[in-house]
N, C-alpha and C positions, 0 to 999 in steps of 0.2 A: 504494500500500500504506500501512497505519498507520502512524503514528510513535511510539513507545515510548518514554519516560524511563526511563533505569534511574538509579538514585540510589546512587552509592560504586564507581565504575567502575574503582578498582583495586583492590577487594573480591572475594575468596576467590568468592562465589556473584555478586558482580556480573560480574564476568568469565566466568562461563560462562553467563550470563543475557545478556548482550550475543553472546556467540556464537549460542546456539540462538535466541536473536531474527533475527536476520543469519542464518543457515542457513535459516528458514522467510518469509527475505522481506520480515521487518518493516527498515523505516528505525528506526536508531536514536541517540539522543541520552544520551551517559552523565554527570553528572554527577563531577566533581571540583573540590577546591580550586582549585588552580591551572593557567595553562597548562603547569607545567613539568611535570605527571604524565599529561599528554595521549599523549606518547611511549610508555610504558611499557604503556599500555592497549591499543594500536596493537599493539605488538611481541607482547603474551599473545595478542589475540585472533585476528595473526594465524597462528598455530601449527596454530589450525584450520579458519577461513574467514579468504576475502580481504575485509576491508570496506573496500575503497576505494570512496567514493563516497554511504555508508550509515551510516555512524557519525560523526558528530558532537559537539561538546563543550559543556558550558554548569558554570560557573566558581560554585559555592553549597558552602555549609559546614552543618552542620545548627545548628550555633552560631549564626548571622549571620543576619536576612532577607532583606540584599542577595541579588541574582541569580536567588531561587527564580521571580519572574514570570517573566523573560524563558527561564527552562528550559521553562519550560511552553508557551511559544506555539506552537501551531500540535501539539501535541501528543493523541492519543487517547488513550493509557493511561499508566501510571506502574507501572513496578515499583520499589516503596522497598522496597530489600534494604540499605540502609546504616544500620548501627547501628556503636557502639561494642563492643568484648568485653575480658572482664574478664579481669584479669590473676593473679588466683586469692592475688590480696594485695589487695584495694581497702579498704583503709583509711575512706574516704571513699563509702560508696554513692553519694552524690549524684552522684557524677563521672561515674558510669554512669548512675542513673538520670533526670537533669536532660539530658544530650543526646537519648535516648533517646526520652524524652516532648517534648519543646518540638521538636525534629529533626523526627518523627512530624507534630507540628500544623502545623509549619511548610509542609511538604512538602503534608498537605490541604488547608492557607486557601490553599496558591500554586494548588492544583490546581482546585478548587471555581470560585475564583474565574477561573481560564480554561477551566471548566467541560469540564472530561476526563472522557471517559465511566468510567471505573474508575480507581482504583488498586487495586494489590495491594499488602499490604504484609505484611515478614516479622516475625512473633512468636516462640511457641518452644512447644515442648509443655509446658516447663513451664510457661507461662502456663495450662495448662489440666489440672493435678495437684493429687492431695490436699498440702494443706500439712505431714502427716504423710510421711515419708520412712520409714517402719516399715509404713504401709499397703499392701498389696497387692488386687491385682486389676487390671481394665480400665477405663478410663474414656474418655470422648468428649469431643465440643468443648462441650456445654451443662455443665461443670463449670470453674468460674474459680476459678482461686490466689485463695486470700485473700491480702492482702500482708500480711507482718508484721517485722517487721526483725531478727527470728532467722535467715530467709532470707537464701542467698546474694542478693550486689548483681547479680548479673546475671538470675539471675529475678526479682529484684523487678522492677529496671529493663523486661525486656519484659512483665511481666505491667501493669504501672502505662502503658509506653509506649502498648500493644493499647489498655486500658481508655479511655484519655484518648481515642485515634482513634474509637474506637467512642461515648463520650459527644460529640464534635464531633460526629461524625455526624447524632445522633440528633438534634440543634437547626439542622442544616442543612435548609433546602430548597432545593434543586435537583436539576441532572441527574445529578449524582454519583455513582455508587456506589464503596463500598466491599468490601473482602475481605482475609481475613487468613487464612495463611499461617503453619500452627506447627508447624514439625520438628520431628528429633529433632537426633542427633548427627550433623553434615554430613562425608563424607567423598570420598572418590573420585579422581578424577587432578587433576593443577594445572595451571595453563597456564606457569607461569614459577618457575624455581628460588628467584626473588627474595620470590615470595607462596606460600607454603605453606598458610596460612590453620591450620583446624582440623586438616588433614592432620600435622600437625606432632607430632600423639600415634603415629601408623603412623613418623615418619621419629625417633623415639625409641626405638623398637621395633624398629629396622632396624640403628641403630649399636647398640646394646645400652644403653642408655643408663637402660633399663627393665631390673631386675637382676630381675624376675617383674612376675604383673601381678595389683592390686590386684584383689578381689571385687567390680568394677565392672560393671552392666551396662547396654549402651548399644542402644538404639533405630536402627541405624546407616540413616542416607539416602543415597543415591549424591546427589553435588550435581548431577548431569545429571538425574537424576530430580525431584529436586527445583525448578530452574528447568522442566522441565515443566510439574510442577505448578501454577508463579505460571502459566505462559502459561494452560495448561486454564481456569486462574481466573478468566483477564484475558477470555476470551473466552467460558466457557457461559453460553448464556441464563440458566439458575437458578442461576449462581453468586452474584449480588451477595449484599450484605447478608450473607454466609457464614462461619463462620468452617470454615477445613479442618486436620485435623491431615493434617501429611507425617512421620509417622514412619515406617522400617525395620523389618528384625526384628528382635527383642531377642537380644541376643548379648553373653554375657559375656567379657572383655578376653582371659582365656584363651584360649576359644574362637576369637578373632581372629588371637593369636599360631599358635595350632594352624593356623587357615587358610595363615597366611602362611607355616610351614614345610612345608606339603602342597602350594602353588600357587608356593614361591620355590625350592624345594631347597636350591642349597646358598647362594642368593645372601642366604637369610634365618639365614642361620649364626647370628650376633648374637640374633637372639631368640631370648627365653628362653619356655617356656610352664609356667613355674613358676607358680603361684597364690598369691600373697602371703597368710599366715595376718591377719585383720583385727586383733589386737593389735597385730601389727609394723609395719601402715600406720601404726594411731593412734601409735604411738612415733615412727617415722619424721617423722608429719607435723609433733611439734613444730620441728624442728628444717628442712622447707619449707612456706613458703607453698602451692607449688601440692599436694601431697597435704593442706595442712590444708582447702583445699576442696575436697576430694573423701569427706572424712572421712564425713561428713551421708551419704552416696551408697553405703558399704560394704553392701552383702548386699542393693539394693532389688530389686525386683522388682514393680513397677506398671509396668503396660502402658496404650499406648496404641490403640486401634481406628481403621483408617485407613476403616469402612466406606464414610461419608460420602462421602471422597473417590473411594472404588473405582464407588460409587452415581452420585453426579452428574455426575462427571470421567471415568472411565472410568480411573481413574489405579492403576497396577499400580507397585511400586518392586520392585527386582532384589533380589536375596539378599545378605546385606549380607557372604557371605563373598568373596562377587566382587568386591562394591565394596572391603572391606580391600585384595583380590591386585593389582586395577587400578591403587589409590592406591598400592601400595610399588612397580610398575614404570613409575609415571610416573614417583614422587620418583628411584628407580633412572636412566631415563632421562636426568634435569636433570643427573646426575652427583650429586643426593644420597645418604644412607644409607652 
């Protein structure tokens, strides 16, 4: 069977990328800093497959070039699902988008050059939105963020990370190919209490810790659906060269909490399905960082079109009120919320 790279193996979607890889049979090889986080990959992943004998380790930083050759030998695909994520204060864009982009190039000169038939690598949908946050409507994968540093640092960083992969690319020749990979908002169950990842907006939601919820509305992806997706990628003939949006249904923050007290009863007590009026966000958020970047995002409403992917992948994502109910009785589960 193939050997698969996945890149950030104690990452929120790299964790379950290394599972459904392992459940349909692929060997695989996860990337992490050091041997000491070797353990902790082992214990998530195995909560839902046994991978003794199939998962493997190889020791790279997206910082460093040490290690990335020897990750790649003997390797057919690559899933790079590891990036940085921003902490809703970056001071600093660079700090995001300097790993992000150089991580990215890293990962395809190591690959290129031990000539892997694919990588997939993850972007974001908003790499692929009008730079206007007041615009409305649909758009697809042939529309690219303009960057501009009025933009949040974390879509800069993945719309600038994409663009670079994609300009390597195009001055490459070889066997290569490439595909990207641009959700929406990643949610669904966790493997381990210790990594929440994005799930961590439902387990705020669960202690009460959300007193209502902003006019936000989020494109939600189940992350099982989602690492789907990279494999479909990694493997249709007409995938290469592709970009795919993985966004969910659009579903406003309310409408989440409502899920959750209709699919938790009493266990979702804590949430509130109040609708925060958008003046008392903008108040509120002087005084946090993370609602001051969410500010930009009050009342949007642009969509994204997953046809592409439904067309060429056969890729269907589940309803994203299931994926909210699933993510609050995993976190439930762990002993969180």
């Amino acid at each position: 069977m193939a050997q698969v790279l996945v890149t950030g193996g104690t990452g929120y979607v790299g964790g379950w990328a290394i599972v459904a890889l392992l459940q349909r049979g692929y060997d695989v090889r996860a990337t992490v800093r050091s041997s000491s986080r070797e353990q902790a990959v082992i214990d998530a992943v195995s909560t839902e497959v046994d991978p003794a004998g199939r998962l493997t380790f190889a020791h790279a930083d997206l910082m460093d070039d040490n290690g990335w050759d020897a990750a790649m030998a003997c390797v057919d695909f690559v899933l790079h699902v590891a990036s940085p994520l921003g902490s809703g204060d970056d001071k600093d864009p660079e700090a995001l988008i300097v790993p992000a982009r150089d991580g990215a190039l890293r990962v395809l000169r190591a690959a290129t050059r031990a000539q892997v038939k694919r990588v997939v690598m993850t972007s974001a949908a908003n790499a692929a939105s009008p730079m206007s946050y007041a615009t409305e409507g649909v758009t697809d994968e042939t529309l690219w963020t303009v960057d501009d540093p009025s933009l949040p640092a974390y879509r800069r960083s993945k719309t600038i990370a994409e663009k670079a992969a994609w300009d390597f690319m195009a001055a490459h020749d070889g066997p290569t190919e490439l595909v990207t990979v641009l959700p929406g908002a990643v949610l669904g169950p966790v493997l381990t209490p210790d990594n929440v990842g994005t799930a961590s907006i439902i387990l705020r939601m669960l202690r009460g810790q959300m007193r209502g919820a902003p006019k936000i509305g989020l494109e939600v992806v189940d992350v099982r659906d989602l690492v789907d997706l990279h494999i479909r990628a990694m493997t249709a003939p007409d995938a290469g060269g592709q970009r795919f949006l993985g966004t969910g249904p659009f579903i406003w923050m309310a409408d989440i909490a409502r899920a959750l007290k209709a699919g938790l009863g009493d266990k979702a007590a804590k949430v509130s399905t109040r609708e925060l009026p958008n003046v008392l966000v903008r108040v509120m958020a002087r005084f946090s960082p993370p609602l001051k970047s969410i500010v930009i995002s009050l009342g949007r409403r642009n969509r994204h079109t997953t046809d592409k992917a439904r067309r060429i992948l056969d890729w269907t994502p589940r309803p994203a009120e299931q994926t909210a109910v699933d993510c609050a009785e995993s976190l439930l589960g762990h002993g969180l919320g």
